[in-house]
N, C-alpha and C positions, 0 to 999 in steps of 0.2 A: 715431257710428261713423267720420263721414268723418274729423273731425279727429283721430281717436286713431291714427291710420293715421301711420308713422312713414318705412314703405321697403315696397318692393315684392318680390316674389320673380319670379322670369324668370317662372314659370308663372302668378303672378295678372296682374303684368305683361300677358304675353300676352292672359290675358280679358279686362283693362281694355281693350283694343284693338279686339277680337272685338265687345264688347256695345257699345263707343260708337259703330264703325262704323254699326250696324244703324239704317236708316234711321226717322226718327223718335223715336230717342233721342237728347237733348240735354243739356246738363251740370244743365238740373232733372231730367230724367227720370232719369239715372242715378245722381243723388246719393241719391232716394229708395229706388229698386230699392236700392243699393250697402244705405244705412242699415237696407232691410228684409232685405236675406239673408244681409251680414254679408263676404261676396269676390263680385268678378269671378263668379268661378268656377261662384257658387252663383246665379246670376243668368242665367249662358250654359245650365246645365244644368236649372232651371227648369221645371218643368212647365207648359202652356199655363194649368190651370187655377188653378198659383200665381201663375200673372201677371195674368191677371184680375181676382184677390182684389185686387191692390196697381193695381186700376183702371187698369190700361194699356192703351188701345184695340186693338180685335182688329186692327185695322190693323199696328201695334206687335208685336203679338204674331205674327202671321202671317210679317213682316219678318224677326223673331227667329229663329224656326222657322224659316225658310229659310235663314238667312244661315249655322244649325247645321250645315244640309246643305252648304253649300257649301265652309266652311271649317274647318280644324285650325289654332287658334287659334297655337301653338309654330310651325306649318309658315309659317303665315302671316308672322309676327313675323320671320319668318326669307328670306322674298321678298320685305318691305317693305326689310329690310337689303341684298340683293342689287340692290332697287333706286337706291340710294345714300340711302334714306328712313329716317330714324331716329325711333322712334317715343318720346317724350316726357314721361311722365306726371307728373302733378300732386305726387308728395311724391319726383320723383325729384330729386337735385341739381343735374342742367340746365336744370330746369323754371325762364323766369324769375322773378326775384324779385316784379319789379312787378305781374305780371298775376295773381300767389295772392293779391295783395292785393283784387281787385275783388269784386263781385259775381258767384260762378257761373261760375268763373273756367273754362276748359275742360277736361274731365278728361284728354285727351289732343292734346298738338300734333304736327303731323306736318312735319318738319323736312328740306329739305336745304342742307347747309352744316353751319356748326358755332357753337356759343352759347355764348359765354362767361360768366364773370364783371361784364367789364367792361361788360354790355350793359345792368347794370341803370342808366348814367351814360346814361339814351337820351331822344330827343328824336324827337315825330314830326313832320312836317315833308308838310304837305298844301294842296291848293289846285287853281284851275279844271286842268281839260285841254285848256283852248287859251288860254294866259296869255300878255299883251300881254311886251314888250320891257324892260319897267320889272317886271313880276312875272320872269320868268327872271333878268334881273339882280339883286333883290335874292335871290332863292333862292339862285344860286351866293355871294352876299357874304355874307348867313347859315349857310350849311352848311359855306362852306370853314372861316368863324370859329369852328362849332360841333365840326368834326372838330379843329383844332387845340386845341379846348377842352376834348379826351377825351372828347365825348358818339360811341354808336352814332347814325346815322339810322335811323329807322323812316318806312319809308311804305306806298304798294299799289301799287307797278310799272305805275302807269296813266299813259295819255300825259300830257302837261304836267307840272305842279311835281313830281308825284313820281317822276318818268325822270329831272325835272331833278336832284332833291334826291339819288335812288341814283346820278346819274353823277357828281355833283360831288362826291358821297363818295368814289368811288372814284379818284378824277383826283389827292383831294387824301390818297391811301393811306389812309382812314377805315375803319370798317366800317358795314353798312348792313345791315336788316333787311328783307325786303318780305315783307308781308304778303295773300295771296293769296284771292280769293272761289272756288277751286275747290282740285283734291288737287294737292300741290306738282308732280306730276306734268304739270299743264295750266296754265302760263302762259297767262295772259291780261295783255292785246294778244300776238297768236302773233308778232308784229314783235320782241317783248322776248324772244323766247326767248337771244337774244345777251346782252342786258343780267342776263337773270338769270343767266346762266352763270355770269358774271363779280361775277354777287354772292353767287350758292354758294362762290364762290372765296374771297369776300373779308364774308362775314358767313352768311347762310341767308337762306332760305325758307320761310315758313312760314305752315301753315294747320292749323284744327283739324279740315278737308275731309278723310277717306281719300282716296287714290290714286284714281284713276279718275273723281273728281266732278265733272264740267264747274262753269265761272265763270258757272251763272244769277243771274239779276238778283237773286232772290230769298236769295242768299247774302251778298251786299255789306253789308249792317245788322251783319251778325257779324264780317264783315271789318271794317270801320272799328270796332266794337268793340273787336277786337283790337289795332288800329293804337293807338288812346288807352292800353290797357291795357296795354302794353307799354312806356308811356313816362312820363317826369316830367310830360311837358304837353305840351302840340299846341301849334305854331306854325301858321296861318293865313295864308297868302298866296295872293290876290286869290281871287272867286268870288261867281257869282251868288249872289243873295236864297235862292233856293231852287234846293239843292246837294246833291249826297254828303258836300261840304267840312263843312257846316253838322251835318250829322246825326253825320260824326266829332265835333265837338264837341259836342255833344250825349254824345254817350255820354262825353268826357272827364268833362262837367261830372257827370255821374251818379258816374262812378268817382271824384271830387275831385279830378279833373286841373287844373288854369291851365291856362287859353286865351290863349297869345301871338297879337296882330293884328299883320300890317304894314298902318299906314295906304296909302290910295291916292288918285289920286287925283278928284274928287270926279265929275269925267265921266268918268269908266268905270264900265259897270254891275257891269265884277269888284273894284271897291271895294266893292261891297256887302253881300257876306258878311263882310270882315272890321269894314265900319263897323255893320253890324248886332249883330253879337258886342261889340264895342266898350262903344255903350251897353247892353249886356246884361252887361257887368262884365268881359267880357276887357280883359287886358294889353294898351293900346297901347307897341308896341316900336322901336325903332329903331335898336337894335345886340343882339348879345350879351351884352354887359354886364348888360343892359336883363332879360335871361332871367336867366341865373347869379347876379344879385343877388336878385330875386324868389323863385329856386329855395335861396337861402343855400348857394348851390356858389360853388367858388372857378372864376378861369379858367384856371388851372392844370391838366393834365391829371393823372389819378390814377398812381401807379406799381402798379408788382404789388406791390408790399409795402403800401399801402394796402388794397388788395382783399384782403390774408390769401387764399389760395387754399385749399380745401375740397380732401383728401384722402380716396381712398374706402376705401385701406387702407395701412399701413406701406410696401409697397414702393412706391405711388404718390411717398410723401415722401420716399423715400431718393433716388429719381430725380432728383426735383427737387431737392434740395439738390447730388446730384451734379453735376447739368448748373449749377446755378448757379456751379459752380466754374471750369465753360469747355464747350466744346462735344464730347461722345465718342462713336465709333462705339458701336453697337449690339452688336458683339462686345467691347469693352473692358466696355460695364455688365455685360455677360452674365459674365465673370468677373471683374470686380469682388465683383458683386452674389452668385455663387454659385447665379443662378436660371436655369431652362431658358430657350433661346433663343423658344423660345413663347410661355413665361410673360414674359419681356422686351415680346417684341415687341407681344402682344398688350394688355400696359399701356401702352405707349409712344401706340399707335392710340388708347386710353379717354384716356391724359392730351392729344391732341393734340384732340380730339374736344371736349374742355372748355377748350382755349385754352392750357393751361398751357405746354405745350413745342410746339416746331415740328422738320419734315423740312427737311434743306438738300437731301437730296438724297443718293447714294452709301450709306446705312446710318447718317450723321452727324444727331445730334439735338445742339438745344440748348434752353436756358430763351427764352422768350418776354421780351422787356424791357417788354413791358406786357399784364398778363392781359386 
């Protein structure tokens, strides 16, 4: 059933939202329910004792039942969007590319910012949270080289390598992904609510946590899941023996990620996550180069004509081609185009939402020079 699933409609949409929120459903729990009742829809609506049958604990069940009463699944869908939170499902075309590829992949992410095309060219980029002088430096001499190399950064907004790896993306006009243990809502370290600001601006946010979920301990294993699954391969730089670092990799190597090390060295004890990964078959690296050859990418960054950009219907492409002509208010396509200034504006927001075209500002839209 799951795989036969092609697009969403707003309304099943919505219940894919509704039933994965509901605590203690997870992307096994909901793929079975999904496979046994066929929609969302038919799963929110559910009677307690058809949920039983399909062996769901009454714990589950009880959750469900509640969560009915709480919420209108459309109304909901619609104050996740009021909260700048766009909700993301698995056969939508936002959804990234690399992460349908894993294992159980999440039936819904919960996004603020915006997710391109070009994010499927990503790299995540992790390590201790109080990294010596020689890990910071080589973090910013990887990432500046990796953003001029067209990759997205991915990491988890946690102090050290990864503040290091999202600031140095943003310093060197990159995009950057952080990946969150709670609902986009609740940065974690509350000190990074500045730095995420500034990466909603300049990439997203993202977790497959609803809105309102605190960053418990016990969410992190799904977080650096996410981190791997999101990207060509982890880069590792410095980190104890035993790490969060070490357990991202770990789910890399499950998902068939490459694990890039930067050697360290041999008296520091944060050489030894990546000299442990090492003899365990990771990449020793020591440029970019060292990645992009391994990965058979060029260093070259991609153009938008590389990335072919995915339209969701004919006026998305008339746009775009228009704009690739030069840059036009919003009242020139609107008669150009012959389409209501609604109907304009409100594709203009879905194509900017997917990277394609950008606001300068005034009513002035133009094409994007790299999706």
């Amino acid at each position: 059933m799951v795989n036969s699933i092609k697009k969403l409609s707003l309304l099943e949409k919505a219940h894919w939202v509704a039933v994965v929120e509901t605590i203690g459903i997870g992307p096994k729990l909901f793929t079975l329910l999904l496979n046994h009742f066929g929609s969302a829809r038919n799963i929110w609506q559910a009677s307690a004792d058809a949920l039983h049958d399909c062996k769901v604990s009454p714990s589950v069940v009880n959750a469900l039942l509640k969560h009915r009463q709480d919420i209108e699944p459309i109304s909901h869908l619609d104050r996740l969007k009021a909260l700048g939170i766009t909700a993301v499902c698995l056969f939508e075309a936002d959804y990234p590319a690399n992460l349908k590829t894993i294992d159980r992949p999440p039936p819904v992410l919960f996004v603020k910012g915006n997710l391109t095309p070009g994010d499927t060219r990503a790299l995540a980029v992790v390590g201790t949270r109080k990294p010596t002088s020689y890990g910071r430096e080589v973090t910013e001499i990887f990432v500046k080289d990796l953003v001029n190399a067209g990759f997205t950064i991915v990491s988890g907004l946690a102090y050290g390598i990864d503040a290091i790896a999202h600031r140095t993306t943003l310093t060197a006009a990159g995009r950057t992904l952080a990946v969150l243990g709670g609902g986009p809502d609740n940065v974690y370290p509350a000190d990074h609510r500045s730095l995420a600001d500034d990466i909603t601006n300049h990439g997203a946010l993202i977790s497959e946590f609803t809105p309102g979920v605190h960053p418990l301990r016990g969410n992190f294993p799904a977080r650096n899941r996410l981190i791997s699954g999101l990207s060509l391969g982890v880069l590792v730089i410095e980190g104890e023996s035993k790490s969060g670092t070490k357990h991202t990799a770990h789910h890399a190597l499950e998902q068939g990620r490459p694990i890039f090390a930067v050697p360290g060295p041999i008296t520091s004890r944060l050489s030894d996550a990546p000299t442990d990964l090492i003899q365990k078959g990771a990449i020793a690296v020591r440029s970019v180069e060292d990645i992009v050859n391994h990965l058979k990418l060029s260093l070259t960054p991609p153009t938008a004509t590389d990335l072919k950009p995915e339209f969701a219907n004919d006026l998305e492409k008339i746009i775009y081609q228009t704009l690739a002509l030069g840059e036009q208010h919003i009242d020139d396509l609107v008669r150009a185009l012959g389409r209501t200034t609604a109907e304009v504006s409100t594709t203009l927001t879905l194509m900017e939402l997917k990277g394609l075209i950008k606001s300068t500002g005034a009513g002035i839209w133009l094409k994007k020079t790299r999706v």
